[in-house]
N, C-alpha and C positions, 0 to 999 in steps of 0.2 A: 457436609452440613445437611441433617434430615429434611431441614424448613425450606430449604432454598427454591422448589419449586413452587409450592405453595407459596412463599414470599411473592414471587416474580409475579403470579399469578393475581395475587392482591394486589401489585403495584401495578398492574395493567385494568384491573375492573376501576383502580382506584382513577383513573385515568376517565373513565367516561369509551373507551375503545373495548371494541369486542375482546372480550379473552381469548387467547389462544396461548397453548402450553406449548412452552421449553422442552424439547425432546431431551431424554437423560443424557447425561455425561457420555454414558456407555454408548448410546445408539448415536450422538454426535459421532465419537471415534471410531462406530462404524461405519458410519458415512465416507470420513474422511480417508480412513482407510481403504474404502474400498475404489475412491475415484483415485487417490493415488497410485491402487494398485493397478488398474485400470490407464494410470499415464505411465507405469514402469514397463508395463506388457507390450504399450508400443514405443519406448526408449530403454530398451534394457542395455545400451552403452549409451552413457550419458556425454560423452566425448565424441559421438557423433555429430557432423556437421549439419548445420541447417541451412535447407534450399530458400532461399528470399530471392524478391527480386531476378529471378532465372541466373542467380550466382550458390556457391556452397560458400558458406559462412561457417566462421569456427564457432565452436558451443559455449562460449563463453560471452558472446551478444546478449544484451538485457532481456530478449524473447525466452530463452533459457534461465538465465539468471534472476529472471522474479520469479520460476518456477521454484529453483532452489531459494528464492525467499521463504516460502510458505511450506518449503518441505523441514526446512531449519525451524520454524514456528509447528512444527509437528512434533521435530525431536524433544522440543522441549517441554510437551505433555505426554508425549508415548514414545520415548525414544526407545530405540530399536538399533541395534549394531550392523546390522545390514545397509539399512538406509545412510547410516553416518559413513560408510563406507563407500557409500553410492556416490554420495556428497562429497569424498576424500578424492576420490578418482576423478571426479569433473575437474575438480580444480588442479589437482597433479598431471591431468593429461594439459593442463591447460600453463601448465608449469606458473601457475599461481598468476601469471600475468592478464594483460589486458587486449582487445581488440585496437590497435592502432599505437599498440606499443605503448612504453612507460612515459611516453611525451605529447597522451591525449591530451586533448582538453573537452571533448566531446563525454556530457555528463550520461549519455544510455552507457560510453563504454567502461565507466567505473562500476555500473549498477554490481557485477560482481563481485565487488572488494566488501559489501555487504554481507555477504557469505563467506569468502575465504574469513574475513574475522571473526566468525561465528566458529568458523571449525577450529580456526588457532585458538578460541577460549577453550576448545574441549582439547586439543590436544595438542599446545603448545609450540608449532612448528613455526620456526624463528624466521623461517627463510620466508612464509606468506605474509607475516607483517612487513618483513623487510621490501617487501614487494609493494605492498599495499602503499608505503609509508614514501615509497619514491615516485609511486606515481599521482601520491595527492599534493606532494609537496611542488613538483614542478608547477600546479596549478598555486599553490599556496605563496611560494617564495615571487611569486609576480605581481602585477597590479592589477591584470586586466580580472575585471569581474562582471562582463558582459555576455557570459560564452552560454548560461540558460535561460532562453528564449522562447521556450515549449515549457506548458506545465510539467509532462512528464519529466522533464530533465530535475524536478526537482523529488521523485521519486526515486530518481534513478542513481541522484549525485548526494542529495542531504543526509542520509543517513550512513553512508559510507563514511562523510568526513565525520559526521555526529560519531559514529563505533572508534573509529579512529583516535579522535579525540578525548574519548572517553580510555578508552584502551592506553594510549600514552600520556592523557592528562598533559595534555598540548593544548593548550588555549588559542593557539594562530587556527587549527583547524575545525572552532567554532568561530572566530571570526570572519574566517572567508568564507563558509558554507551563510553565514549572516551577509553576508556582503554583495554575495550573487546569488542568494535569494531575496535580498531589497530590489536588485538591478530587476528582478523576476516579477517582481509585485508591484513595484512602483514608476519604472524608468522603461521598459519594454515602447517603443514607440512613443515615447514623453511621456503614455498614460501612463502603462502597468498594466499586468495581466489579473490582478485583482481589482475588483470591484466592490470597496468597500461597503457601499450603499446596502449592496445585493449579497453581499458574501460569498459570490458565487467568483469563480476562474472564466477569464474569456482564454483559451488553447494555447494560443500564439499571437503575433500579431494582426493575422488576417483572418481574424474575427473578431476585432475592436468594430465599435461604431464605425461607420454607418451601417456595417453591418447586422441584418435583424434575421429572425424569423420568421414565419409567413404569418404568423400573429402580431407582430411588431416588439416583440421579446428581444431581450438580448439572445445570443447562440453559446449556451452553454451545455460542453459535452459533459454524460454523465463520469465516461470514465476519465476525462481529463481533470474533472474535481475529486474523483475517487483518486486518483494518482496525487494530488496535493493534502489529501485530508490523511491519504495513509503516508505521506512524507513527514507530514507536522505530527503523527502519531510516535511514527519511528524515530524521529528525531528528539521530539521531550523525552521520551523512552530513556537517553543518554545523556540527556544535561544531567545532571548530579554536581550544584552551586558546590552543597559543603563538603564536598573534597579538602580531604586535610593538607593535601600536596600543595593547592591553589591559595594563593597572597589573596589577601581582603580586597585587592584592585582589579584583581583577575575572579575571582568573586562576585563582586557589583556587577562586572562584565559580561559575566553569563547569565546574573538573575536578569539582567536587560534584555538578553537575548531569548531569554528562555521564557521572556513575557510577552514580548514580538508574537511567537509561535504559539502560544496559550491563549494569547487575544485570538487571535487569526482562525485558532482550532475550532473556538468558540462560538464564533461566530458563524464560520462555515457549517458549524451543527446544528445550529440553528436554521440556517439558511435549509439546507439539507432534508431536515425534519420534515418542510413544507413541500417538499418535492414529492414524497414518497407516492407509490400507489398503493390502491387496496390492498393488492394480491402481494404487497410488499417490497416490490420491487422497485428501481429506477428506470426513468423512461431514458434513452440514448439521447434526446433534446428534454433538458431540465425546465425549461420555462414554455414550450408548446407541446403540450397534450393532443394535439392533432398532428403535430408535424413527427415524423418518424419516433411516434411513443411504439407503447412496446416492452416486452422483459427483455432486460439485457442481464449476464449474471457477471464479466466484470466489474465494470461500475459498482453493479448493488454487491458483491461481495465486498470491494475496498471500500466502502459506504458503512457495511455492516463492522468490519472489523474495524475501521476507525469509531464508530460510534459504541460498540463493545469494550473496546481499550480506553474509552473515553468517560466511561461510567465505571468501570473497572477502578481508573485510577482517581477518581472521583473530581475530574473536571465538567460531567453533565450530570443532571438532577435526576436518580434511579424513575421516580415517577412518569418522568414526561421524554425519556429516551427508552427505558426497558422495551416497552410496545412496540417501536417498532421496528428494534435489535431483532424480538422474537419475531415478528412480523416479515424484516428480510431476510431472517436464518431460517426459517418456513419455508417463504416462498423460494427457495434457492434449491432447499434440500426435495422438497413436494415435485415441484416444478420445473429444476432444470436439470435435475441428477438422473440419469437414464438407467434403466434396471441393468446395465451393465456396469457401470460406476463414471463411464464419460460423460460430459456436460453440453447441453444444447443451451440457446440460447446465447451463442458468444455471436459478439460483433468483433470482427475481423480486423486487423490493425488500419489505424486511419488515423481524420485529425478531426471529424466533426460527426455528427449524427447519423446524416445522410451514407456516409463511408460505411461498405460492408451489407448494405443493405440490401435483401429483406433478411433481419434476423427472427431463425426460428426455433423450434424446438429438433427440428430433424436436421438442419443444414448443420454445415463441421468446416469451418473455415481453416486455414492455410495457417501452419504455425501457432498454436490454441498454447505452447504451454505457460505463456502467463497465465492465459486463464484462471489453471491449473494453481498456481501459483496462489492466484488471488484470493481463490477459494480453499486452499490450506489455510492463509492468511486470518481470514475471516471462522472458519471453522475452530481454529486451535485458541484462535482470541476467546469464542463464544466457549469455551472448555476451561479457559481462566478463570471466565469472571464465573461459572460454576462453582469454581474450585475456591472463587474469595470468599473467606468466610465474614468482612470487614461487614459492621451494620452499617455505617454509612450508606451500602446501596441502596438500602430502604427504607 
């Protein structure tokens, strides 16, 4: 589409916000390619184990496996037969299975059934759904839907049972990812880990009130809201109501659910918008600006790709989200992409602000390839809505 940066570019003056221009298609995918290349140089077997915790863990743990989120979200603008094969072998060394066997219930150790279903859509191997489909169902066929308790768990768990569902057109595995994502949002310590008022995520439960910030702010991480904004992304992603398989009962069913999640999305974006910094970024504490602010570039990449996919599919208004899409896909690539293609600015796995700290542009924390991940993520999204020629964005 000739006009598309020029568009963007009007929908950002139209805005009242400084202009600043959308890097092309091309130099997006250069980017992306190159930190990728840049994570393959130091993972070139991807079935290596990762050291956590002073243990070797197998590669198939969610710290790996949001990496292969964003690398799957790459094949699908620049796919590449190498990399799919990079992809084949993680999960073949991993004999398609899970960390904690097929009778988790712990939602980081499903995060990779997100990927193994992405590769059986490209190459139809019967034995990884077979796989997927047994260890969602042990969670399915039960009653307890108390088991995620941590925001993350809902990036880690939603969109596996969402592909899943979508893939077998099983309606039980949108109702239970709906079910223990209610327990998640509303029943977490009698509150809920949302906060409707604010639309912001409190982590877990030991950051409900009385807990504050030294502002007297609620304590909202930025990437523990990036983990719920790109869950509710990737999960409408897969509801698809008119399925002609689905009875009018089963039907009503998911447009229910699938409003839940569209409200929710909503609002979080709104919420979100007001957080942003100049330089584009998200601070690690959403609501104190004094207290461990700061660029972080997971947060703001799953900030940016949910807010990207979110205008993309025409759930936010091109006008008053474009800004600051361009805004944090700038500040990411400007500012945290190192002239070798590694990423600075990563805050280190934790559960609040403070964790990881001080983040810099030169420090390299312990285990980065979510990161990695997040920022394929966020990059291949911003290379979609390039690529949408729909006028509704503007």
């Amino acid at each position: 589409m000739k006009n598309i940066l020029s568009l963007l570019i009007f929908a950002i003056i139209s805005t009242g916000v400084a202009a600043q221009k959308l890097p092309s298609k091309k130099t997006v995918l250069q980017t992306l390619k190159k930190t990728n290349e840049f994570y393959l140089s130091q993972h070139p077997f991807p079935e290596d184990s990762i050291r956590l915790d002073g243990k070797n863990q197998p590669s198939n743990i969610w710290i790996r496996s949001v990496y292969f989120e964003g690398l799957m979200a790459l094949q699908e603008v620049a796919p590449e037969a190498r990399l799919m094969s990079y992809a084949e072998r993680w999960g073949a060394a991993n004999a398609w299975g899970f960390y904690g066997g097929h009778h988790t219930r712990k939602a980081e150790n499903l995060c990779c059934a997100q990927t193994y279903i992405d590769i059986y859509r490209k190459t139809g191997n019967e034995n990884i759904m077979g796989n997927v489909n047994r260890a969602l169902n042990y969670i399915t066929i039960g009653t307890e839907r108390s088991d995620w308790n941590t925001v993350s768990d809902l990036q880690m768990a939603m969109p596996a049972f969402a592909k899943a569902g979508n893939e077998e057109q099983e309606l039980d595995y949108f109702k239970t990812l709906a079910e223990c994502y209610i327990y998640a949002r509303d029943h977490v310590a009698q509150i809920g880990l949302f906060n409707e008022l604010e639309g912001l995520w409190w982590n877990n439960k030991n950051y409900l009130p009385p807990y504050k910030e030294p502002n007297g702010e609620n304590c909202y991480w930025s990437r523990a809201n990036g983990w719920a904004y790109a869950a509710l992304a990737r999960t409408l992603d897969e509801i698809k109501p008119d399925s002609s398989i689905l009875t009018d009962n089963e039907k009503a069913e998911l447009i229910k659910i699938k409003s839940l999640f569209k409200n929710d999305f909503i609002r979080m974006s709104m919420a979100l918008l007001k957080c942003q910094r100049e330089d584009g970024f998200w601070n690690p504490s959403l609501k104190d600006n004094h207290h461990y602010d700061g660029k972080e570039t997971s947060g703001t990449a799953l900030i940016v790709y949910g807010m990207a996919w979110g205008v993309r599919n025409g759930l936010l208004a091109p006008k008053l989200f474009t800004p600051a899409i361009i805004k944090g896909w700038n500040g990411l690539t400007n500012d945290a992409v190192r002239p070798d293609g590694s990423l600075g600015y990563i805050q280190g796995i934790g559960q609040e602000p403070k964790d990881g700290q001080p983040v810099t542009y030169e420090k390299t924390p312990e285990n980065t390839d979510f990161a990695f991940g997040c920022f394929l993520l966020a990059g291949s999204e911003i290379v979609k809505l390039i690529n949408t020629t729909s006028k509704r964005l503007f």
